[in-house]
C-alpha positions in Angstrom: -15.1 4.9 -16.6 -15.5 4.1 -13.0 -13.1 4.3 -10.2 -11.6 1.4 -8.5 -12.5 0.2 -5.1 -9.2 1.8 -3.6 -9.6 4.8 -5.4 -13.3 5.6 -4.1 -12.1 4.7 -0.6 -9.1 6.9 -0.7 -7.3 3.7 0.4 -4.7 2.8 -2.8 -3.1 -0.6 -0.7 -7.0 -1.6 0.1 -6.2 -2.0 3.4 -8.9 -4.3 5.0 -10.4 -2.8 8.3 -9.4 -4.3 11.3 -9.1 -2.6 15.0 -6.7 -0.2 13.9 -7.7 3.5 14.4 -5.8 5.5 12.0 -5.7 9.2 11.3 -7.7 10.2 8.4 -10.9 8.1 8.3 -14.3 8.7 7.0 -16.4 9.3 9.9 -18.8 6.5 8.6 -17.6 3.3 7.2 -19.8 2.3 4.8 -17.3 -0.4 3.1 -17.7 -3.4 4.8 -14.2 -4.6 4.0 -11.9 -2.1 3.3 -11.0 1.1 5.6 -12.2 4.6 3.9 -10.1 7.7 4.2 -11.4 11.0 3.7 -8.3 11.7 1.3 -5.5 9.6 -0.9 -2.7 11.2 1.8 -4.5 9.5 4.6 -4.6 6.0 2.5 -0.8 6.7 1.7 0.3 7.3 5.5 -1.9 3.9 6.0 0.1 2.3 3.7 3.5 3.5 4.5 3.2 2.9 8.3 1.5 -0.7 7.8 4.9 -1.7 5.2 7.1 -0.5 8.1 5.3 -2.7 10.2 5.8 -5.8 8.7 9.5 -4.6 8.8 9.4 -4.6 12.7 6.7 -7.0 13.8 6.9 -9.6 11.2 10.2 -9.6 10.5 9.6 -9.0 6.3 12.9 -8.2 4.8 12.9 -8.8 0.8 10.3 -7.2 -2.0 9.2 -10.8 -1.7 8.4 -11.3 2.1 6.3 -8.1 2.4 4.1 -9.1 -1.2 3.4 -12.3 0.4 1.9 -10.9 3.6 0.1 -7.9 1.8 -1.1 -9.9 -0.7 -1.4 -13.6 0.4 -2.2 -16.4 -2.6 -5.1 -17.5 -0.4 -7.0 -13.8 -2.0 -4.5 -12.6 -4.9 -1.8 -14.1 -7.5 1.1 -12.9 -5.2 3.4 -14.3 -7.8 2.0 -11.8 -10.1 1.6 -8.9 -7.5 5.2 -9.7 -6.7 6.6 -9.8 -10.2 4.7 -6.2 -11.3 5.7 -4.4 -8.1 9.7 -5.2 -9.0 9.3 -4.3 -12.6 7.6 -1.4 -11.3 10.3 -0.2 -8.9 13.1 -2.3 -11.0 14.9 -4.1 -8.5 14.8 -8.0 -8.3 12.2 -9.6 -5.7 15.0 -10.4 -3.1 15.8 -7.1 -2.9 15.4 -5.3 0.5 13.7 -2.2 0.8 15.1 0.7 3.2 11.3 1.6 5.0 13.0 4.8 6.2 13.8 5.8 3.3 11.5 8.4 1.2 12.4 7.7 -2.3 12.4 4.0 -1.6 9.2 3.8 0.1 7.2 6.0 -2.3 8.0 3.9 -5.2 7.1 1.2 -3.0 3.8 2.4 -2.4 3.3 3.5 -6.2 4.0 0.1 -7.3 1.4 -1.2 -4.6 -1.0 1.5 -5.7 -0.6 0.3 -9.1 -1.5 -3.0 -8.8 -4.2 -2.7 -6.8 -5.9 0.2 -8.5 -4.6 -0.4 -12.0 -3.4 2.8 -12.8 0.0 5.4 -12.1 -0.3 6.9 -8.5 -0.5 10.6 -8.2 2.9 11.5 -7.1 1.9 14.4 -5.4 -0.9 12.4 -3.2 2.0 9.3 -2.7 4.2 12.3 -1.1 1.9 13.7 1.2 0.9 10.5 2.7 4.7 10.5 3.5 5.1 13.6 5.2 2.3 12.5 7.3 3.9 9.9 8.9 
């Protein structure tokens, strides 16, 4: 069985590239869409500081807000994506996420792993990626 996409780039969110220069990359980017780590820890720390992000610069609050802007309809069923990252973290989609929070924030990122890759998150990759950041 083949890896996903996420999984082969060592990026679980698939975050797309853009100007951003973050710790961790390959030194060659082959994918032409999606930033390449050289390990799941760097893809986590991506992930974690990019959720925080939309806390402080676009003002995302509830489960909801920061599905929508991850994962906008115009590319992906965010009803979907938002309705399988609650059950996965079982809270409601209004509920707001504390992004300073560890436990919080890894289960956020597991349930954003999940959907994008299709399969459980390695805990102990999720955690490292944390105390990277």
């Amino acid at each position: 069985m083949s890896s996903t996409r996420g999984i082969r780039n060592c990026n679980p969110g698939n975050l797309r590239l853009s100007k951003d220069k973050w710790k961790g990359l390959r030194e060659e980017q082959t994918d032409k869409d999606f930033f390449q780590f050289t390990e799941m820890k760097w893809g986590y720390r991506a992930l974690f500081i990019t959720l925080r992000n939309y806390r402080k610069k676009w003002d995302c609050w509830p489960i909801r807000d920061f599905i929508s802007r991850w994962a906008p309809p115009t590319e992906n069923n965010t009803e979907s994506y938002i309705k399988t990252v609650c059950n996965q973290m079982g809270v409601p989609d209004m509920w707001c996420p504390d992004v300073n929070d560890e436990d919080t924030m890894i289960a956020f990122a597991k349930a954003i792993s999940f959907v994008e890759n299709g399969r459980k998150a390695v805990d102990k990759e999720v955690e490292e990626g944390w105390r990277l950041i």
